[in-house]
Backbone bond lengths (Angstrom), bond angles and torsions (degrees), N, CA, C in turn:
res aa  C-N    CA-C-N  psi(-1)  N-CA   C-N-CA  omega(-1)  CA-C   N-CA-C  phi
1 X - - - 1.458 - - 1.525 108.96 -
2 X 1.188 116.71 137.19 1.903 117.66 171.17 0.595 121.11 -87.88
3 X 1.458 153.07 138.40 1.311 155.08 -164.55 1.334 117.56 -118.93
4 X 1.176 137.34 -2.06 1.539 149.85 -154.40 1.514 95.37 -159.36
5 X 1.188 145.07 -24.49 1.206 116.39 175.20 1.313 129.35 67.37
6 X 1.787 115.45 15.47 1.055 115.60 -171.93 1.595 108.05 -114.04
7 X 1.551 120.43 20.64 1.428 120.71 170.11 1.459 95.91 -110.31
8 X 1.908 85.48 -164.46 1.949 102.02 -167.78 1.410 108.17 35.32
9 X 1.368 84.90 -175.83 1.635 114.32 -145.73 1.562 104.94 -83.79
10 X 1.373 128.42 -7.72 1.566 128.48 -169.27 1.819 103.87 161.20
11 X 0.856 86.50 -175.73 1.809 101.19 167.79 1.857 96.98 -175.65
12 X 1.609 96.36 162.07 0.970 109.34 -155.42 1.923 95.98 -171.88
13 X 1.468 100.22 131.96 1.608 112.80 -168.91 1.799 95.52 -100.43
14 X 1.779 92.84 117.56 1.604 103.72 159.75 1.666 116.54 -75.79
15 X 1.237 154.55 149.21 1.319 135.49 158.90 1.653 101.82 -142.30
16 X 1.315 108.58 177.42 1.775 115.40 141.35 1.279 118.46 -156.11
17 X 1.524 90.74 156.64 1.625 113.10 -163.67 1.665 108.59 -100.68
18 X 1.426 121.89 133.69 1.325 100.18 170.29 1.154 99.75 -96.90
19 X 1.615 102.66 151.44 1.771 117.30 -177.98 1.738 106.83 -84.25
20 X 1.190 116.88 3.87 1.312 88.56 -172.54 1.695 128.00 105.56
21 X 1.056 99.68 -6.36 1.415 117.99 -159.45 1.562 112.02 -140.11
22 X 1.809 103.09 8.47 1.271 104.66 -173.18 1.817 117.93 93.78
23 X 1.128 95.06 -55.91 1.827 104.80 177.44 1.672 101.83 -69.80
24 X 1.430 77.73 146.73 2.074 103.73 171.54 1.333 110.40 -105.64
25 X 1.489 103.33 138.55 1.755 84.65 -176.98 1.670 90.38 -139.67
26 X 1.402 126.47 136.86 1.098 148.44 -150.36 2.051 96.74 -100.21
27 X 1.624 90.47 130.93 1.200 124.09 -171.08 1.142 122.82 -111.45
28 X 1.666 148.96 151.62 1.304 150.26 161.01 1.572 102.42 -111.64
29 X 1.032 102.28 150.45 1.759 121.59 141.01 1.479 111.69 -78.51
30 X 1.210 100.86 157.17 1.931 106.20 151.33 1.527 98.25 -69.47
31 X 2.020 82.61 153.71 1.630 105.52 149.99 1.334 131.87 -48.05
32 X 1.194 113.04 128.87 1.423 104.20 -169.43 1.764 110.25 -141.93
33 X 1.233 131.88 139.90 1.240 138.90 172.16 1.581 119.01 -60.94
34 X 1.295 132.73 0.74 1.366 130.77 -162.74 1.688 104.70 -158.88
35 X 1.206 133.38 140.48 1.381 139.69 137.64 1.659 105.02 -27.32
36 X 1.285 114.93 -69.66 1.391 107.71 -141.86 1.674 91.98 -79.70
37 X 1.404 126.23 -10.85 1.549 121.47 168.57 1.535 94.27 -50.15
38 X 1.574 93.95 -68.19 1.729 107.04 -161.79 1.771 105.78 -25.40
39 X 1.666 111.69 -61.11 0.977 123.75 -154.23 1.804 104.85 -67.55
40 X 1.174 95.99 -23.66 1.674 101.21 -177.45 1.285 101.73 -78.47
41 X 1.380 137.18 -44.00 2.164 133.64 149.85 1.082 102.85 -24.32
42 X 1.656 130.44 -70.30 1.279 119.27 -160.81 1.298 132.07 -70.68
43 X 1.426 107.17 -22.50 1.326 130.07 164.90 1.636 116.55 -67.31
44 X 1.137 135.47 -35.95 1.197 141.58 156.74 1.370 118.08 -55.28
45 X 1.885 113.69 -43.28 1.412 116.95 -177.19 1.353 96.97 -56.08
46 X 1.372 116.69 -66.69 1.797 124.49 -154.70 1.743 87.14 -56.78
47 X 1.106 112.47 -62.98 1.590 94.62 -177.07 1.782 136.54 -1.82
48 X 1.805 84.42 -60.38 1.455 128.60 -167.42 1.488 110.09 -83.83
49 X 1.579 104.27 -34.11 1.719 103.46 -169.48 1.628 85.35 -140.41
50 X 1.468 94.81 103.46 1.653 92.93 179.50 1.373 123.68 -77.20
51 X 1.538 117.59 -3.86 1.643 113.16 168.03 1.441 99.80 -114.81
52 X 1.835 121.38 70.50 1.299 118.69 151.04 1.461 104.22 -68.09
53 X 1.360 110.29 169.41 1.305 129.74 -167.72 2.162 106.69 -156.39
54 X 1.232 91.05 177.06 1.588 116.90 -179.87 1.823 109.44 16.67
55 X 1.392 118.88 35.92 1.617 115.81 -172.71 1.233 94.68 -54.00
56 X 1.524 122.46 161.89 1.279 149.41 143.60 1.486 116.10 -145.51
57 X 1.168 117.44 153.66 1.266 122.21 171.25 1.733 135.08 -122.76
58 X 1.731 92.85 106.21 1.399 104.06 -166.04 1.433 130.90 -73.12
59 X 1.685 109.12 120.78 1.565 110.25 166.14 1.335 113.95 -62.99
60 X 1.568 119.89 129.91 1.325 131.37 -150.59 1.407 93.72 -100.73
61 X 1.478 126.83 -4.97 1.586 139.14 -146.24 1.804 84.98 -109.05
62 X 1.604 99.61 -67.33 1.450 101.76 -170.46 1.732 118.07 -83.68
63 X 1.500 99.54 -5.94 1.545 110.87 -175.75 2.021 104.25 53.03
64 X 1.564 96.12 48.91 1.464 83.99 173.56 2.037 82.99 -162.44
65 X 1.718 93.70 163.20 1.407 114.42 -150.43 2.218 75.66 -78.15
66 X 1.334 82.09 125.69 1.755 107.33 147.76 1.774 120.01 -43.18
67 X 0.987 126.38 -31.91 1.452 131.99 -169.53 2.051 110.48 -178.93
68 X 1.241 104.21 142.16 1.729 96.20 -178.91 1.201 100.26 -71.77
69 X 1.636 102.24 166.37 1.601 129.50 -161.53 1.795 115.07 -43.49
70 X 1.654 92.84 -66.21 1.686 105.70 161.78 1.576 125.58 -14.93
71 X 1.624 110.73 -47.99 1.191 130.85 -137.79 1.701 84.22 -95.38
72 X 1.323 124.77 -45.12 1.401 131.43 -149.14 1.616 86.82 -98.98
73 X 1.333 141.83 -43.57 1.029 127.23 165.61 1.331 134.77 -51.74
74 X 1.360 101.56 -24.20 1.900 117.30 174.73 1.904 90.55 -50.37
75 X 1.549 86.85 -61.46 1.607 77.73 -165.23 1.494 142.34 -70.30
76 X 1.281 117.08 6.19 1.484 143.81 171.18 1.384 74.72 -66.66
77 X 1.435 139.32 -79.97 1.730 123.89 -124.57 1.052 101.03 134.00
């Protein structure tokens, strides 16, 4: 797991939102140079869409999630 966010090539937050209607519909962040950017996107999303769901945050280097879902949601709040 990285903790600083200051390797690889980018990161970038997967999530989904339910619309309301029952369905989830799958979201990005921008590219971003840092974890704690990432985490500051997702934190804005939930802001914005108060039933975000399943965040993770993807190494753009290894094309695989930094930490499981649970873990990345702790840190929203």
């Amino acid at each position: 797991m990285l903790s600083d966010g200051n390797e690889g090539s980018g990161f970038c937050g997967a999530y989904g939102v339910d619309d309301n209607e029952g369905a989830v519909t799958q979201q990005m962040t921008p590219v971003r140079q840092t974890v704690a950017e990432v985490v500051a996107d997702l934190r804005e999303a939930r802001r914005g869409k108060r039933k975000l769901q399943l965040a993770q945050i993807i190494d753009l280097e290894r094309l695989e999630p930094i930490e499981p879902a649970p873990a990345t949601m702790a840190r929203l709040g």
